[in-house]
N, CA, C and O atoms as a GROMACS GRO file, in nm:
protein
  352
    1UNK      N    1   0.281   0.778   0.342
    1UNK     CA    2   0.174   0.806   0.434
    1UNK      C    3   0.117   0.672   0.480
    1UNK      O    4   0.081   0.593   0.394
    2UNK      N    5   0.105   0.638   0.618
    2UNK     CA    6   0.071   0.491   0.677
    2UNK      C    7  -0.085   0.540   0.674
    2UNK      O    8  -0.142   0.644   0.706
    3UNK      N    9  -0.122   0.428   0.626
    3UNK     CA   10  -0.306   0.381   0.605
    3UNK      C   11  -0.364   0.351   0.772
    3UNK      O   12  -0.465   0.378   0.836
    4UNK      N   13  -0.217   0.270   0.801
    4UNK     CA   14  -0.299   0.216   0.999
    4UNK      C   15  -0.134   0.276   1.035
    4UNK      O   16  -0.031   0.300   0.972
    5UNK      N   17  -0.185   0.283   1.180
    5UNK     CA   18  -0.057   0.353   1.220
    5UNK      C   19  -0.001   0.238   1.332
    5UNK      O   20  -0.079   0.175   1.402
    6UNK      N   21   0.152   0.221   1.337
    6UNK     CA   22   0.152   0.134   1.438
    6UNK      C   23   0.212   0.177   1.528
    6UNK      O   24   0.291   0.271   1.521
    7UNK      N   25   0.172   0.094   1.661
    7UNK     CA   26   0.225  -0.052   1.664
    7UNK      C   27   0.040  -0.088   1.682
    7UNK      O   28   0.007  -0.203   1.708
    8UNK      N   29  -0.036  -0.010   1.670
    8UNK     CA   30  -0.179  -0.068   1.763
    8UNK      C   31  -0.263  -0.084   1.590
    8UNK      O   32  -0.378  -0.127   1.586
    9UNK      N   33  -0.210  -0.056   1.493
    9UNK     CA   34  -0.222  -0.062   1.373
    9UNK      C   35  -0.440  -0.003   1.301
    9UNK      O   36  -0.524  -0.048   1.223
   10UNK      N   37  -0.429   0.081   1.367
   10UNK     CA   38  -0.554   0.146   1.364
   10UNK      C   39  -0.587   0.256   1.247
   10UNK      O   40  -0.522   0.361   1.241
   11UNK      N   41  -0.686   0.226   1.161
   11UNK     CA   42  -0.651   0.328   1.037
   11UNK      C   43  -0.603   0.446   1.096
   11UNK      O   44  -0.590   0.456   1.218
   12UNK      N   45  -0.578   0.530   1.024
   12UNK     CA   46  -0.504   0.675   1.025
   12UNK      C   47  -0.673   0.732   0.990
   12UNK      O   48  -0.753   0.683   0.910
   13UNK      N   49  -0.692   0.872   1.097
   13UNK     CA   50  -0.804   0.887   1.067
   13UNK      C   51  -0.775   1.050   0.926
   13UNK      O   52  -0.866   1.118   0.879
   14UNK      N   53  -0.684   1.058   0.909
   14UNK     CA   54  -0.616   1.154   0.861
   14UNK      C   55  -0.575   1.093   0.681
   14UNK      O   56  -0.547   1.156   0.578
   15UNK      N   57  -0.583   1.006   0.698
   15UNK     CA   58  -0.500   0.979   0.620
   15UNK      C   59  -0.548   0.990   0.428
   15UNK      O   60  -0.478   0.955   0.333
   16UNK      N   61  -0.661   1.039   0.425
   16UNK     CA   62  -0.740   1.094   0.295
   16UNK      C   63  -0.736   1.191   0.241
   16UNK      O   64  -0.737   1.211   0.119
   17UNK      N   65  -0.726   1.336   0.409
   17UNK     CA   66  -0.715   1.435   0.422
   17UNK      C   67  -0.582   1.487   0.403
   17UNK      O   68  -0.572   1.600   0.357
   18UNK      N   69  -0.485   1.427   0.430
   18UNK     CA   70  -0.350   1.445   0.399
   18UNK      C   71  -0.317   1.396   0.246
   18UNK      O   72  -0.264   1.472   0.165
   19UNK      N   73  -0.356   1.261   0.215
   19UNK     CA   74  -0.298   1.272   0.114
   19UNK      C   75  -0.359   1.396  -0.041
   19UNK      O   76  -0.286   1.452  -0.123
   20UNK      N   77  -0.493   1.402  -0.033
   20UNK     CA   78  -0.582   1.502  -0.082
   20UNK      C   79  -0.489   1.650  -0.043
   20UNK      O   80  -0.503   1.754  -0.108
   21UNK      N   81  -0.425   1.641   0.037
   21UNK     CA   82  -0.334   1.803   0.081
   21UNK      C   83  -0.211   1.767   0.027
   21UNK      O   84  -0.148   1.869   0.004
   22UNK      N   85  -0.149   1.667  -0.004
   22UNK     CA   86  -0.026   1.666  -0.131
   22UNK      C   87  -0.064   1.645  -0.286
   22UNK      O   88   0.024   1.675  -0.366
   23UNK      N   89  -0.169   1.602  -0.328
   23UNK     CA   90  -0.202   1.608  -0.441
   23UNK      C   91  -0.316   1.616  -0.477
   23UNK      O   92  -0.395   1.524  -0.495
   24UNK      N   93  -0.340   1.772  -0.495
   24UNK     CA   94  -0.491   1.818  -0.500
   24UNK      C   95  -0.518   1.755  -0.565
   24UNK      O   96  -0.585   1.666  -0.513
   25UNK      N   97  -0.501   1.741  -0.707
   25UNK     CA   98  -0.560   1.630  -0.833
   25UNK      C   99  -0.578   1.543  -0.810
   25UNK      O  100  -0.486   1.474  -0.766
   26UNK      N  101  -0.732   1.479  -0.827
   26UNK     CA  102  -0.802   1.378  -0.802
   26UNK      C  103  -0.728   1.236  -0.908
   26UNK      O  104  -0.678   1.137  -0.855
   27UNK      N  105  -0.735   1.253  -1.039
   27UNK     CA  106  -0.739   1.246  -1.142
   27UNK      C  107  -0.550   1.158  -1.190
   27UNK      O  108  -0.541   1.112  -1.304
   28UNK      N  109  -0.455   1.150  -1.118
   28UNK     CA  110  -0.319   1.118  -1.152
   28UNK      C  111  -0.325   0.984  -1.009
   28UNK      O  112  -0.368   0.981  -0.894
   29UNK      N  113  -0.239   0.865  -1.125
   29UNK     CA  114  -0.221   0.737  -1.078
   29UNK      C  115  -0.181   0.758  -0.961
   29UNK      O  116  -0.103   0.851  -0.941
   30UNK      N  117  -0.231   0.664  -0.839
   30UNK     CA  118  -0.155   0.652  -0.727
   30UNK      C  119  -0.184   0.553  -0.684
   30UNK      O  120  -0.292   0.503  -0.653
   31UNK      N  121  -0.016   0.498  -0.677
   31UNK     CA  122   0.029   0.307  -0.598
   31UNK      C  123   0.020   0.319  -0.487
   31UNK      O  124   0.082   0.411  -0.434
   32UNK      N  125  -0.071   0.220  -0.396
   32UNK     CA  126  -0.050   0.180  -0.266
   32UNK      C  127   0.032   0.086  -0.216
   32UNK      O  128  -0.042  -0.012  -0.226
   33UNK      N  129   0.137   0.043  -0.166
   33UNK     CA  130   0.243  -0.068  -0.150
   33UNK      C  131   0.237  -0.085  -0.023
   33UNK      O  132   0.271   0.013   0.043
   34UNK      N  133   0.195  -0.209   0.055
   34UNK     CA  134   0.267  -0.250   0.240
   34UNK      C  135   0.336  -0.414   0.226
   34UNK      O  136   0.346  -0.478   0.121
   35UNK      N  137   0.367  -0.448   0.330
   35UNK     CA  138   0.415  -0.524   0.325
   35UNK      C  139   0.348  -0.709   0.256
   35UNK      O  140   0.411  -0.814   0.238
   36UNK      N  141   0.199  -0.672   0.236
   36UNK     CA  142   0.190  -0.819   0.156
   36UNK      C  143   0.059  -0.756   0.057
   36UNK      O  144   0.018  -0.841  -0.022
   37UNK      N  145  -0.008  -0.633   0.048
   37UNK     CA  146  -0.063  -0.547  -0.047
   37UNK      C  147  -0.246  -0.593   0.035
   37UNK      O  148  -0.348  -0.585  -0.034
   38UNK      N  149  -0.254  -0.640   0.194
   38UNK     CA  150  -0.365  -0.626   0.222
   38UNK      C  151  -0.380  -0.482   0.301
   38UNK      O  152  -0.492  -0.430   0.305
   39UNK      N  153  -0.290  -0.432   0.352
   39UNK     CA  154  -0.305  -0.302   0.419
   39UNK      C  155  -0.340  -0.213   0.286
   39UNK      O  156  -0.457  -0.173   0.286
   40UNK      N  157  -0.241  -0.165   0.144
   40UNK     CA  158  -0.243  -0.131   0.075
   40UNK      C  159  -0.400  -0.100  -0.021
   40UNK      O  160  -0.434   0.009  -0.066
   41UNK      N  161  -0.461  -0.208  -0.030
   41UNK     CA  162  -0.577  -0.240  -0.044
   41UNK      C  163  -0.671  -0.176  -0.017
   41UNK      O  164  -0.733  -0.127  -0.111
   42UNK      N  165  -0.711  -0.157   0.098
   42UNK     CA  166  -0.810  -0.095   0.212
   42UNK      C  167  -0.717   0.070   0.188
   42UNK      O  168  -0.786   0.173   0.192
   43UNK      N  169  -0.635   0.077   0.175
   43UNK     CA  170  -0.630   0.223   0.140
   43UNK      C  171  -0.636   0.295  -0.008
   43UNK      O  172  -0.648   0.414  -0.037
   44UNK      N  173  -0.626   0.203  -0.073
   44UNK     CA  174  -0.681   0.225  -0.206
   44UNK      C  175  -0.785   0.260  -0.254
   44UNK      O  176  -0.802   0.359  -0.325
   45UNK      N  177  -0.898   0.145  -0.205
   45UNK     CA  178  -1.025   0.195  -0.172
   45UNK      C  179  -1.068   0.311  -0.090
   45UNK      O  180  -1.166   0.381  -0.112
   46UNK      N  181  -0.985   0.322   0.005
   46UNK     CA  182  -1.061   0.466   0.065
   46UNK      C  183  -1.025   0.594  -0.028
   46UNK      O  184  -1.095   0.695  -0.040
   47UNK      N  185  -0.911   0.572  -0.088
   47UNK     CA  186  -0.876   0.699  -0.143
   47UNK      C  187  -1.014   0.706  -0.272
   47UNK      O  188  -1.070   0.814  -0.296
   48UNK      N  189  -1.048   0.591  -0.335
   48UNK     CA  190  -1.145   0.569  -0.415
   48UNK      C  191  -1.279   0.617  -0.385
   48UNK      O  192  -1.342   0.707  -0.440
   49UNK      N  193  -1.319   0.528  -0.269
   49UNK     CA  194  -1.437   0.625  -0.240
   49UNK      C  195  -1.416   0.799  -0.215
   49UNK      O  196  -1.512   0.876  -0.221
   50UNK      N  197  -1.368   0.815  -0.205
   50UNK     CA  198  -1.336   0.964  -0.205
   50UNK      C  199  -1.285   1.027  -0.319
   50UNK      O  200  -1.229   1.132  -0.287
   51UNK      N  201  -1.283   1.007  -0.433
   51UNK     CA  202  -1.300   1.082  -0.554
   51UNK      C  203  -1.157   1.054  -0.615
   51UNK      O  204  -1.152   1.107  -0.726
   52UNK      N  205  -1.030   0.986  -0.580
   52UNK     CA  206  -0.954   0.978  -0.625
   52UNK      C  207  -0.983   0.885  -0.726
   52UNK      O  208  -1.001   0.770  -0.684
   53UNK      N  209  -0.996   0.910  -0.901
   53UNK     CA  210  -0.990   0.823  -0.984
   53UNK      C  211  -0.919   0.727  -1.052
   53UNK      O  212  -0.974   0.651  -1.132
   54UNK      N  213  -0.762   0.724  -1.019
   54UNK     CA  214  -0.666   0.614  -1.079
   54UNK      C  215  -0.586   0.523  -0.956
   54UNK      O  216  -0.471   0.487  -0.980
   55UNK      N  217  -0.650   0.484  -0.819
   55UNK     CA  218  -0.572   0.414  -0.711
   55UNK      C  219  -0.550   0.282  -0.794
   55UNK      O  220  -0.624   0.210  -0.861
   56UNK      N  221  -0.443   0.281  -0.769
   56UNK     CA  222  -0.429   0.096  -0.781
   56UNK      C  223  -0.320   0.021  -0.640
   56UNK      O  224  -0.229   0.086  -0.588
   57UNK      N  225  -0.351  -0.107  -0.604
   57UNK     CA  226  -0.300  -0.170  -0.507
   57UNK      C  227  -0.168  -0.242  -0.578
   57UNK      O  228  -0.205  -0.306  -0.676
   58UNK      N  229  -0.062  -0.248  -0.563
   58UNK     CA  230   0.023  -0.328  -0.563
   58UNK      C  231   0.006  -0.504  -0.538
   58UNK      O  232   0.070  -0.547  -0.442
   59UNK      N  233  -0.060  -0.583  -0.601
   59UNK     CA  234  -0.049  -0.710  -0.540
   59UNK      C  235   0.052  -0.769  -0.496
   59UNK      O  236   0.162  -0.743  -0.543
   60UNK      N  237   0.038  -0.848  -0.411
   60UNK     CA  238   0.112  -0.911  -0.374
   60UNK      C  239   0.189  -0.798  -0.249
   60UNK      O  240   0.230  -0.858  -0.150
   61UNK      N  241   0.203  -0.699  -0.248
   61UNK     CA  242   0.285  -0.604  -0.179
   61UNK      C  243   0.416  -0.593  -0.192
   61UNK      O  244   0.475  -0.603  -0.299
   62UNK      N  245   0.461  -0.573  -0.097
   62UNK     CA  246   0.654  -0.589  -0.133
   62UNK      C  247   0.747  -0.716  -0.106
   62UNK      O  248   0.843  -0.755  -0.173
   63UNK      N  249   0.681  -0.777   0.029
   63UNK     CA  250   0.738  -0.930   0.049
   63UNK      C  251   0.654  -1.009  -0.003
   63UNK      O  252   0.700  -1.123  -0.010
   64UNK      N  253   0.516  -0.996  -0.056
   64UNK     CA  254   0.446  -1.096  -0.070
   64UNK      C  255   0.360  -1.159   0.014
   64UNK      O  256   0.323  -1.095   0.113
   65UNK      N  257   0.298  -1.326  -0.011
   65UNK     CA  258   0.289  -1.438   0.096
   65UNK      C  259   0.328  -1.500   0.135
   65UNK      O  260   0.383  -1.566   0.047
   66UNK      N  261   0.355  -1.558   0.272
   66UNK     CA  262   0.442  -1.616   0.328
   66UNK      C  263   0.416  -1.770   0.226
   66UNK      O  264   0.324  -1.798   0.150
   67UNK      N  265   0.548  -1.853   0.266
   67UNK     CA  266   0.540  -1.946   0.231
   67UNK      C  267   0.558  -2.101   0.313
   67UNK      O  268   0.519  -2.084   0.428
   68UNK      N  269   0.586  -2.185   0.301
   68UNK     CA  270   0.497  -2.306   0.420
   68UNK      C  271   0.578  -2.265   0.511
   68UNK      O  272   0.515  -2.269   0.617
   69UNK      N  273   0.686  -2.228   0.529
   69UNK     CA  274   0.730  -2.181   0.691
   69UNK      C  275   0.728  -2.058   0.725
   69UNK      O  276   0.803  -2.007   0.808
   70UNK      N  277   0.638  -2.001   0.660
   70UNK     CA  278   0.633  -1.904   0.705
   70UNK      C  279   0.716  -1.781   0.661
   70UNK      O  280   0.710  -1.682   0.735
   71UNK      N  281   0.751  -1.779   0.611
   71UNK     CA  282   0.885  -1.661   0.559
   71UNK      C  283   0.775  -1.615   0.448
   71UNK      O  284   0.692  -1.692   0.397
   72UNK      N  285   0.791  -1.443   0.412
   72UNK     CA  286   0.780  -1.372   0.317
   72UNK      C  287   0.947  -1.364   0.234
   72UNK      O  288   1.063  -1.388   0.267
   73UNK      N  289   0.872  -1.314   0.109
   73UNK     CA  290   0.985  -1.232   0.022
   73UNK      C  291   1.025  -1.391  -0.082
   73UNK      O  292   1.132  -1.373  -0.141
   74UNK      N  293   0.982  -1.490  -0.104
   74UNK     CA  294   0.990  -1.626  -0.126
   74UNK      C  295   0.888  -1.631  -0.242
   74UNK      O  296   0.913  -1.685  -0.350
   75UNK      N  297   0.798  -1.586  -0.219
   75UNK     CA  298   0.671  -1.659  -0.355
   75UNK      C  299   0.623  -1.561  -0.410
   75UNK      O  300   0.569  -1.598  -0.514
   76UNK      N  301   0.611  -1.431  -0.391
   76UNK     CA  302   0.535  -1.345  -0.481
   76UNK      C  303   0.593  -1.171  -0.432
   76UNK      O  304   0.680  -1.137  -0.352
   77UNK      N  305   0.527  -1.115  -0.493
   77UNK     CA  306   0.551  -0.933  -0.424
   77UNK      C  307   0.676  -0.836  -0.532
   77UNK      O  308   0.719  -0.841  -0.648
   78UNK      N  309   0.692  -0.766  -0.428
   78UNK     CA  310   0.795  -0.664  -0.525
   78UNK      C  311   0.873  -0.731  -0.542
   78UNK      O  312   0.892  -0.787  -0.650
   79UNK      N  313   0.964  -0.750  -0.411
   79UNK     CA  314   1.126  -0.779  -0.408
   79UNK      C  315   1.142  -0.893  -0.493
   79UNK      O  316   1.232  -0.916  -0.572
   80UNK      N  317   1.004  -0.984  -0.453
   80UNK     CA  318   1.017  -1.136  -0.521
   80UNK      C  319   1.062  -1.161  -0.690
   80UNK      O  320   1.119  -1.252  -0.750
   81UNK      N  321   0.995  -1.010  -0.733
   81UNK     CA  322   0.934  -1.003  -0.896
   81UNK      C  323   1.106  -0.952  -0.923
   81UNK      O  324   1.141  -0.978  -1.038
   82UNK      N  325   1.256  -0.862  -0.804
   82UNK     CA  326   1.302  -0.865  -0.891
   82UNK      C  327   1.322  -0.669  -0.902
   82UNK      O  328   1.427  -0.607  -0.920
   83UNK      N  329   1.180  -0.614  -0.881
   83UNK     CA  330   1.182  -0.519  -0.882
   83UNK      C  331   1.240  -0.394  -0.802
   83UNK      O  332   1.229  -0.409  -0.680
   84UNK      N  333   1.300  -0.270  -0.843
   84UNK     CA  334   1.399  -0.199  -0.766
   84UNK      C  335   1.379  -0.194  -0.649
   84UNK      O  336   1.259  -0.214  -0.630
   85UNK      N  337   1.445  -0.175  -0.539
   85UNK     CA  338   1.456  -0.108  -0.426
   85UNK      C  339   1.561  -0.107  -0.329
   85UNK      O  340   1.641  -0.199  -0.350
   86UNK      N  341   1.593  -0.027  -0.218
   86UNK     CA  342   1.716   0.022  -0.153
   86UNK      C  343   1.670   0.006  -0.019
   86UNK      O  344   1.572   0.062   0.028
   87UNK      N  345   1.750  -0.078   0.043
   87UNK     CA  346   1.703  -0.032   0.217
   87UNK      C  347   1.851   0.031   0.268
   87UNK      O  348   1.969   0.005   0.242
   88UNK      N  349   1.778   0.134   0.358
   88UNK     CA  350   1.901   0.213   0.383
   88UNK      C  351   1.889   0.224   0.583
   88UNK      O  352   1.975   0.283   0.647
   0.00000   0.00000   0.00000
């Protein structure tokens, strides 16, 4: 479920209400992951203020921070750490 929607990247005004409509339970962990864990963040918290009790943000996100030229996926994040994933 996207937190901002793109390309104009504007929260999702939906996006509390939906996820609250796949998992009624307030109460069970839920990871937020984007691409450097500041989008992720801001949706964590919203799910928080709204009664969800176990959000946590992914630091770092999945590529991370860029590094002096600029490139992600280099200094920190999912992929960086190593950790699973598939692009298909």
């Amino acid at each position: 479920m996207e937190w901002q929607r793109f390309p104009e990247m504007a929260v999702n005004p939906d996006f509390v209400k939906k996820i609250a409509q796949e998992i009624a339970d307030t109460t069970p962990a839920i990871f937020t992951l984007c691409r450097s864990g500041a989008r992720s963040i801001a949706a964590a918290r919203a799910l928080t203020q709204e009664g969800f009790a176990g959000c946590y943000n992914v630091v770092g996100g999945f590529e991370g921070d860029p590094d002096e030229f600029g490139h992600r996926g280099g200094v920190n994040g999912w992929k960086f750490d190593g950790l699973p994933w598939v692009q298909k």
